[in-house]
C-alpha positions in Angstrom: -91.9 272.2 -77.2 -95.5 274.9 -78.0 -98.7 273.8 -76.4 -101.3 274.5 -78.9 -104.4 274.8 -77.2 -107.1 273.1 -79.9 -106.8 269.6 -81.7 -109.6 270.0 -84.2 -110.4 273.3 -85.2 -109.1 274.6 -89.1 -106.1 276.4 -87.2 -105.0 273.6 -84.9 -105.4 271.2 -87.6 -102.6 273.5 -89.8 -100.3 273.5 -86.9 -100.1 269.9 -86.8 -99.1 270.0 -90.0 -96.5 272.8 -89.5 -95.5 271.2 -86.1 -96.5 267.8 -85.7 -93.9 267.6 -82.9 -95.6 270.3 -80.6 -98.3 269.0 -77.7 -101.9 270.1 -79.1 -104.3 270.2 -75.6 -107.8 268.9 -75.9 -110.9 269.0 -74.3 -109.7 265.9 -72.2 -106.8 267.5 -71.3 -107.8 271.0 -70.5 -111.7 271.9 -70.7 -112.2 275.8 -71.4 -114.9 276.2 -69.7 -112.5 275.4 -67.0 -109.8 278.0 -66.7 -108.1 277.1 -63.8 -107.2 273.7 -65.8 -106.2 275.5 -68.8 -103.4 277.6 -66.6 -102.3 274.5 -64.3 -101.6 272.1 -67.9 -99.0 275.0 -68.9 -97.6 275.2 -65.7 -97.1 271.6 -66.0 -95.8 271.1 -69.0 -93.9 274.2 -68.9 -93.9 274.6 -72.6 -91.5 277.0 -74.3 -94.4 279.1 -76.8 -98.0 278.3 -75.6 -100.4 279.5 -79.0 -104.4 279.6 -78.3 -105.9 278.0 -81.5 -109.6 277.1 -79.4 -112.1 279.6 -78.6 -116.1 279.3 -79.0 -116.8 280.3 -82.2 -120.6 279.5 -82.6 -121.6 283.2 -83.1 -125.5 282.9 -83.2 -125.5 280.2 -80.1 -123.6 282.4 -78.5 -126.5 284.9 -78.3 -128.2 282.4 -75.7 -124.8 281.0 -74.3 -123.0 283.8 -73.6 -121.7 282.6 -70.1 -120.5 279.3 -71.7 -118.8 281.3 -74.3 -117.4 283.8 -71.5 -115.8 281.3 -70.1 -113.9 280.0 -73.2 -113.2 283.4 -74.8 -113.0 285.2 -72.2 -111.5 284.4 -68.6 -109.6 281.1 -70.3 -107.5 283.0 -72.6 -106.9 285.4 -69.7 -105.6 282.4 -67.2 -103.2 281.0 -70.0 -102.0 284.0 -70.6 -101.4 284.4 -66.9 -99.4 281.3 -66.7 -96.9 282.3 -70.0 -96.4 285.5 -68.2 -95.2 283.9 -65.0 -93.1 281.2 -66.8 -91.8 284.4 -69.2 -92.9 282.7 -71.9 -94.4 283.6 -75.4 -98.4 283.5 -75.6 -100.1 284.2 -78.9 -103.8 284.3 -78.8 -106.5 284.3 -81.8 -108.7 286.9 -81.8 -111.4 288.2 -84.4 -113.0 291.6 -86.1 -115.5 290.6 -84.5 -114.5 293.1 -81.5 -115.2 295.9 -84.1 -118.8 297.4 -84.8 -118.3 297.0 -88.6 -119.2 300.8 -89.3 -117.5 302.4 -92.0 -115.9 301.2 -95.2 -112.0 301.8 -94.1 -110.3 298.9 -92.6 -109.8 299.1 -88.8 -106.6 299.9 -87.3 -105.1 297.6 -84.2 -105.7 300.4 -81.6 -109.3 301.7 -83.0 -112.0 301.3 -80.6 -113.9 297.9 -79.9 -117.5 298.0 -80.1 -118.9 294.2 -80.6 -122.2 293.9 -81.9 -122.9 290.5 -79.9 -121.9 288.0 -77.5 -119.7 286.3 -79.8 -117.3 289.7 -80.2 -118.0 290.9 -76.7 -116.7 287.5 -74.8 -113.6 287.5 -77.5 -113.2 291.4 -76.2 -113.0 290.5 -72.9 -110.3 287.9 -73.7 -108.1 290.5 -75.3 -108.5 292.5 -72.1 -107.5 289.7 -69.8 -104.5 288.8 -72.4 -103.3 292.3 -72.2 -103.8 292.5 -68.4 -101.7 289.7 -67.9 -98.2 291.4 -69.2 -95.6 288.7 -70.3 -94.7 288.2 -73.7 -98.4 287.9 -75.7 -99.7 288.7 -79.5 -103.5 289.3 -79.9 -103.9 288.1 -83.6 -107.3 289.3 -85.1 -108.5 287.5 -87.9 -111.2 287.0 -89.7 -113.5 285.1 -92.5 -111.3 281.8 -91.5 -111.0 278.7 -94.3 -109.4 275.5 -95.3 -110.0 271.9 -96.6 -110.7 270.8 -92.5 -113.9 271.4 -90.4 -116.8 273.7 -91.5 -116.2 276.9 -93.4 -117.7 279.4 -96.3 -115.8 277.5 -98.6 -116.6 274.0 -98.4 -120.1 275.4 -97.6 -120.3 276.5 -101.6 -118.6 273.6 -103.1 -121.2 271.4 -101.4 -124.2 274.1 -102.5 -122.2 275.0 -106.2 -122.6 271.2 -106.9 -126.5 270.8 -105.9 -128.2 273.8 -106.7 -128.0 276.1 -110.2 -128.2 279.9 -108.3 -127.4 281.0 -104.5 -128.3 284.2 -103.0 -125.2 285.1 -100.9 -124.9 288.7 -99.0 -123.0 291.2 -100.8 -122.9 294.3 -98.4 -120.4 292.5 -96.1 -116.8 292.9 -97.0 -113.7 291.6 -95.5 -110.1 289.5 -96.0 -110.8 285.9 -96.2 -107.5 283.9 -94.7 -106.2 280.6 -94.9 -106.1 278.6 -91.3 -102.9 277.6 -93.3 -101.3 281.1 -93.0 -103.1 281.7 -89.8 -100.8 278.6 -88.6 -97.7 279.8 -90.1 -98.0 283.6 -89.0 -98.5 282.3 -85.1 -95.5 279.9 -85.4 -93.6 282.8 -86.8 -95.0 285.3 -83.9 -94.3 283.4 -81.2 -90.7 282.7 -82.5 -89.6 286.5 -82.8 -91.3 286.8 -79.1 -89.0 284.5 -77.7 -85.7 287.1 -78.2 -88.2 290.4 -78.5 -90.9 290.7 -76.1 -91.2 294.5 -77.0 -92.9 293.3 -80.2 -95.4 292.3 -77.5 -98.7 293.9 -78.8 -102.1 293.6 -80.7 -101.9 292.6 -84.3 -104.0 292.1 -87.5 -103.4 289.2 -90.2 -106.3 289.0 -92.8 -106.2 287.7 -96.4 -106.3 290.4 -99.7 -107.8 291.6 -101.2 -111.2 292.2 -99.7 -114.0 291.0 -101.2 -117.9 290.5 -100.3 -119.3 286.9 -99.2 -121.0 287.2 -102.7 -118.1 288.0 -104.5 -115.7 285.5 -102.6 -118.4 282.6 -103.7 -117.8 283.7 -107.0 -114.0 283.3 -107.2 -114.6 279.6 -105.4 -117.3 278.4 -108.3 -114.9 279.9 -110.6 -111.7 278.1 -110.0 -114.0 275.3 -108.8 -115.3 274.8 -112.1 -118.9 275.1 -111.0 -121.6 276.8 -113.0 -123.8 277.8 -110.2 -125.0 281.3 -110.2 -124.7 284.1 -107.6 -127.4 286.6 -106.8 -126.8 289.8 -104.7 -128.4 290.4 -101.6 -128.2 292.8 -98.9 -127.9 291.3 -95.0 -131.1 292.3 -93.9 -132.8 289.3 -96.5 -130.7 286.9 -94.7 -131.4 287.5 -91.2 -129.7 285.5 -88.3 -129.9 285.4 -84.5 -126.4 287.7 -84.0 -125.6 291.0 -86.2 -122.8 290.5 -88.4 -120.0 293.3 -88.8 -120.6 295.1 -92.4 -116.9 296.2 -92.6 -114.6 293.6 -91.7 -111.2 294.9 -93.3 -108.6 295.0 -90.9 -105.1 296.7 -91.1 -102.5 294.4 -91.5 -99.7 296.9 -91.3 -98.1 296.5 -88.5 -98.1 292.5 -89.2 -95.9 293.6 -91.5 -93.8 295.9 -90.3 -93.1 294.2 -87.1 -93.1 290.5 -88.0 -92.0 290.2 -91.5 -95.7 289.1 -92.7 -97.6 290.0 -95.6 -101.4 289.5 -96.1 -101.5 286.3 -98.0 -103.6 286.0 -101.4 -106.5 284.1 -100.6 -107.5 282.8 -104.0 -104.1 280.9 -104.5 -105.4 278.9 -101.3 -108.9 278.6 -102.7 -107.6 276.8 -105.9 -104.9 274.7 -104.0 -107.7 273.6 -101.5 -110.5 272.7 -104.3 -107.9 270.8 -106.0 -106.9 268.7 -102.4 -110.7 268.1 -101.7 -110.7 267.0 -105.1 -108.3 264.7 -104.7 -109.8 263.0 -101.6 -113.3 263.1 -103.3 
C-alpha cells in the first residue's frame, strides 16, 4: 500500500484517481508543520512506496512566512524521507525550478547549481538537501508550471478571465514546460515502482511538459482550443510586479527522466484540450 502525503492538492487529487486504493495523509492525520508526526504515521503504517504530493506552495506568502513554509518544505520532507530510509523503502518527493535562479535561456540540468530567488525556492532547497541526506531509496522530482481541471491553477485562471474580459496582458519574458498534475501522478507511481527492485536509480530528476512556451503564449493555446476570443497582450515581468521574484528561465532537462525511468515529457496541449473539454462537461 503508498502513503501519499496530500489529499487535495492538483497532484494528490490525480493519484486518487490512478490509485484510489493507496492511503492519502491529511492535515488531520499528519500536520507538516509538524515533522515529527509526518515520520511517526510512516512508521506506523509501514507503507511499501511513501510519494510527497504536499508542500507549501504559496510563493508570495511565503516571503513573510518563510518559517511556516520551512517547516513544510523543508525539515518535513527531510523526516519522511528519514523514515523510508530506515524502513528501506521507496520515497519520491516533489520538488520545483523554483531552486534555480532562472538566469539564462538553456534549460537547467539536474546537477546545475541552486540559487532560489525567494523563500518559496529556498525552503523547497532545503527539502532536497534533507531528502538527499537521508540515503534510502528517494527521487527529487522537479517540476514546474503545474495544471489540471482540480484546485487553482494558470489554466482555469484564463478560462475564468477568457470568458469575462475581451484582452489580458499576461507576461511574456518567462518561459518554461507547463505539466499536467495528471502525468506528474503517473511519473511518481512509475518512479517509485522501478525503486522498489533499483535503488541505484536513487537520484535527482526533472519531469516538465514540452514544448516550452511563455505564460503569454501558453494563454494563447488555452483560448485557442477553448474557443475563446479574448486577446493577449505582451508584457515583460517588471509591469506585473509581485511580492517574490519569479525565475525568467524555467526549462528544465528532462533527460535523464528518460533515460532512466522510461519517461518522456508529456505534450501539454493534448491535456489543455482534454481538460477544457471535462470542465466543460461539469459546467
Amino acid at each position: 500500500m503508498i502513503l501519499v502525503f496530500g489529499k487535495t492538492g492538483q497532484v494528490a487529487t490525480e493519484l486518487q484517481s490512478l490509485v484510489p486504493d493507496a492511503q492519502f495523509a491529511c492535515r488531520a492525520d499528519a500536520d507538516l508543520t509538524e515533522p515529527a508526526a509526518c515520520a511517526a504515521l510512516i512508521e506506523k503504517i509501514k507503507p511499501s512506496a511513501v510519494i510527497n504530493a504536499a508542500a507549501y506552495t504559496a510563493v508570495d506568502k511565503a516571503e513573510d512566512d518563510e518559517a511556516t513554509a520551512a517547516l513544510v518544505n523543508g525539515a518535513a520532507p527531510a523526516a519522511m524521507a528519514k523514515a523510508c530510509a530506515s524502513l528501506d523503502i521507496p520515497f519520491v518527493h516533489i520538488s520545483t525550478d523554483y531552486v534555480f535562479d532562472g538566469s539564462g535561456n538553456t534549460p537547467f540540468v539536474t546537477d546545475h547549481p541552486t540559487a532560489p530567488l525567494g523563500a518559496y525556492g529556498r525552503t523547497k532547497r532545503d527539502g532536497e538537501n534533507g531528502v538527499r541526506a537521508a540515503g534510502g531509496r528517494f527521487a527529487i522530482l522537479r517540476t514546474s508550471w503545474v495544471f489540471s481541471a482540480h484546485g487553482n491553477n494558470f489554466l482555469k485562471t484564463m478560462l475564468r478571465l477568457g470568458t469575462e474580459r475581451e484582452v489580458l496582458t499576461i507576461v511574456a519574458d518567462q518561459v518554461g514546460g507547463p505539466t499536467p498534475a495528471r502525468t506528474i501522478a503517473a511519473a511518481c507511481l512509475k518512479i517509485a515502482s522501478q525503486l522498489e527492485s533499483a535503488p541505484a536509480k536513487s537520484g535527482t530528476y526533472h519531469f516538465s511538459g514540452a514544448p516550452d512556451v511563455s505564460w503569454a503564449d501558453f494563454a494563447r493555446d488555452i483560448f485557442k482550443q477553448a474557443g475563446l476570443t479574448c486577446e493577449v497582450t505582451d508584457i515583460p515581468t517588471i509591469a506585473y510586479p509581485t511580492p517574490a521574484k519569479r525565475p525568467a528561465n524555467s526549462r528544465v532537462d528532462c533527460s535523464s527522466t528518460r533515460e532512466t525511468f522510461g519517461i518522456e515529457r508529456p505534450d501539454w496541449r493534448r491535456d489543455v484540450l482534454t481538460i477544457v473539454n471535462e470542465l466543460k462537461d461539469v459546467s
